[in-house]
C-alpha positions in Angstrom: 0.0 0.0 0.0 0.9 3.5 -1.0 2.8 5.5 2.0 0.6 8.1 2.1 -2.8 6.4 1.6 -2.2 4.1 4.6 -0.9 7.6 6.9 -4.3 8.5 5.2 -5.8 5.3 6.5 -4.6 5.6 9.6 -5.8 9.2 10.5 -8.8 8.6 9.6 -9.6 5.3 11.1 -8.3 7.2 14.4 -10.6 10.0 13.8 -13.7 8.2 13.3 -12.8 6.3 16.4 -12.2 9.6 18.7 -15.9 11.1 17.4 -17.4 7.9 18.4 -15.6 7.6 21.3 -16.8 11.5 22.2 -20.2 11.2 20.8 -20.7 8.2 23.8 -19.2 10.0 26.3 -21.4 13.0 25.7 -24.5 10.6 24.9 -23.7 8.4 28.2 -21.5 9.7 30.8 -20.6 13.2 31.1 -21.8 16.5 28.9 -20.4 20.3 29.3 -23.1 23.0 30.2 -22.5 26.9 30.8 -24.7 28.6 33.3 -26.5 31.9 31.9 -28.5 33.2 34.3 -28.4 34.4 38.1 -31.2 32.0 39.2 -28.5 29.8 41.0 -26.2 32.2 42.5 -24.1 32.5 44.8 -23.7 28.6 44.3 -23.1 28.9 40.4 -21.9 31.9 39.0 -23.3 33.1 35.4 -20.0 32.3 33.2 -19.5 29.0 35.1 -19.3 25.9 33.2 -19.7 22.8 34.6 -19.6 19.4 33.7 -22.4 17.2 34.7 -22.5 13.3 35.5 -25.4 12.1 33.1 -24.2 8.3 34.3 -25.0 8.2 37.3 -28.8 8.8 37.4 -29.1 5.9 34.8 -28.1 5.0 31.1 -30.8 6.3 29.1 -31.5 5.1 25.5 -31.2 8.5 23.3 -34.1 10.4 21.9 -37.0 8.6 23.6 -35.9 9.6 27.3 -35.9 6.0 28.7 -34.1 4.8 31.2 -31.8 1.5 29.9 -30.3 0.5 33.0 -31.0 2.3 36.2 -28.3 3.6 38.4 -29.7 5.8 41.0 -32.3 8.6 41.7 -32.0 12.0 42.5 -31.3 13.1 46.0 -32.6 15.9 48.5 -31.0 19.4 47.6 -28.9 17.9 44.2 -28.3 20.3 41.5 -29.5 18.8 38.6 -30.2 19.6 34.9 -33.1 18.9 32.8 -35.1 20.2 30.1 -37.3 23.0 31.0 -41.2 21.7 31.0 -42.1 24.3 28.9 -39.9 24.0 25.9 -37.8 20.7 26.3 -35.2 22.1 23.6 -34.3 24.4 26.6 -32.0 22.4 29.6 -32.7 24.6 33.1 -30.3 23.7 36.2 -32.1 23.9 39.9 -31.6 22.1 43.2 -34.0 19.5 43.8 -36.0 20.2 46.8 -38.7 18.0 46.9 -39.0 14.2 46.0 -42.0 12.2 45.1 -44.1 11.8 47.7 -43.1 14.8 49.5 -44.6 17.8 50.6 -43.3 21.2 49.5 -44.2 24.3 51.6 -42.8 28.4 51.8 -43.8 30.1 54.8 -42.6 33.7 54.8 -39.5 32.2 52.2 -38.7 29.7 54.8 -38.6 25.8 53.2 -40.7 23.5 55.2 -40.6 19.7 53.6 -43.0 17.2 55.2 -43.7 19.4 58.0 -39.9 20.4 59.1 -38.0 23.4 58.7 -35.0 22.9 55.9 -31.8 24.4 56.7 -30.8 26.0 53.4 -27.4 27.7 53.8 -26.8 27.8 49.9 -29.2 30.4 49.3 -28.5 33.9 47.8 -31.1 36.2 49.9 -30.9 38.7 46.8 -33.6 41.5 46.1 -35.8 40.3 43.5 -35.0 41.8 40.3 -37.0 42.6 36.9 -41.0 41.6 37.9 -39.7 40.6 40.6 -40.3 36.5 40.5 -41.3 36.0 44.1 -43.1 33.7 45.8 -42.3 33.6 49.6 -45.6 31.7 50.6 -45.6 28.2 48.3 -47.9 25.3 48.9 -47.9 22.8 50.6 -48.1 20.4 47.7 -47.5 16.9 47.6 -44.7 16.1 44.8 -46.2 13.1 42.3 -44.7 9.9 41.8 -42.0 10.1 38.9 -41.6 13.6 39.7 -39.5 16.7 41.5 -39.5 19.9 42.6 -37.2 22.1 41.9 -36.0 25.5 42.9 -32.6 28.2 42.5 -30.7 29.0 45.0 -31.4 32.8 44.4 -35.1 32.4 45.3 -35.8 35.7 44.7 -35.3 35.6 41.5 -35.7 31.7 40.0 -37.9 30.8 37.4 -38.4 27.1 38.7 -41.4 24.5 40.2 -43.6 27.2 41.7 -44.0 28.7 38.4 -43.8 25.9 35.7 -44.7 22.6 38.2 -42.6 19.2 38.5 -40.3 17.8 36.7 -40.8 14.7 35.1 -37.8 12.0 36.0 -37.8 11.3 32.0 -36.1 14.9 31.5 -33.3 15.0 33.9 -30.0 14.9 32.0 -28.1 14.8 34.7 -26.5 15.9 38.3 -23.9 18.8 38.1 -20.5 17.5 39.0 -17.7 20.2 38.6 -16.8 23.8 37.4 -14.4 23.3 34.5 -13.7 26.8 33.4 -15.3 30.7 34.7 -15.4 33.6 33.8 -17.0 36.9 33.7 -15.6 38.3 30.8 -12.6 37.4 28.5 -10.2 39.2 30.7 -12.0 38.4 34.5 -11.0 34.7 35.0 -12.4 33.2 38.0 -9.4 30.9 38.5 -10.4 30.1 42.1 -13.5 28.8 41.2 -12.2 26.3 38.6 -12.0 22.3 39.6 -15.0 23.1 42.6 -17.2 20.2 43.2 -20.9 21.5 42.7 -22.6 21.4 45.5 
């Protein structure tokens, strides 16, 4: 064989192995996702971007949102990402806060779940900004089977469950796992925030 044809061969062969090799990862184990709005600060920062574990909640056969081979569910207060119920070509990043089965109540802003108080250090306590997406007094309401509830960590100003309802275990992608890279602008790195378990 020509020289150059097999270097040819061989590139190419290589290639088409790295895509597939990429295209699984991304389809099966881990995906990249930026964050774009302030609805989860001051946990995640608009600019971060994170990678997120799409494994460990279960392989899920592509384009028909079914679960292959189970792994786990989604625990109290995970940071998750799914597709927003509204427009599922949209993926959304809250913490879960409820389960199924449980009950979801705000009193005055304060979490209650099943009837206790939820200590909730992670949240932002920001003034609520634009029209002013506020609901301090929630509920209570009992989270469905197969379903979440889901809230940001700037409450004041999170477009999440008390506004669009549950989310349906189907459209979880995944749990967020790790800040990769942030910024705030080309020349504001946020080096201190890169390799940080999300939490």
């Amino acid at each position: 064989m020509n020289p150059t044809v097999k270097m040819v061969k061989e590139y190419a062969e290589a290639l088409i192995i790295a895509l597939v090799l990429a295209l699984f990862i991304r389809t099966f184990v881990v995906q990249a996702f930026k964050i774009p709005s302030e609805s989860m600060l001051q946990t995640l920062q608009v600019g971060d971007h994170l990678l997120v574990n799409k494994f460990i909640y279960g392989i899920k056969i592509p384009f028909i949102d079914r679960t292959l081979i189970p792994v786990s569910s989604p625990h109290f207060q995970d940071i998750i990402v799914f597709e927003y119920p509204e427009d599922p070509s949209k993926d959304f990043i809250k913490r879960v806060i409820g389960l199924p089965g449980d009950t979801i109540e705000l009193r005055a802003g304060v979490l209650w779940r099943n009837g206790e108080k939820v200590d909730e250090p992670y949240l932002a306590h920001l003034p609520p900004k634009g029209f002013a997406m506020h609901l301090s007094e929630f509920g209570p309401v009992t989270v469905p089977a197969g379903k979440y509830f889901c809230m940001g960590d700037n409450r004041n100003n999170s477009h999440d469950s008390r506004y669009w309802g549950f989310v349906d275990t189907r459209a979880i992608v995944g749990k967020a796992w790790i800040i990769y890279w942030s910024w705030e602008s080309l020349f504001d790195v946020r080096w201190g925030r890169i390799g940080h378990l999300v939490r």
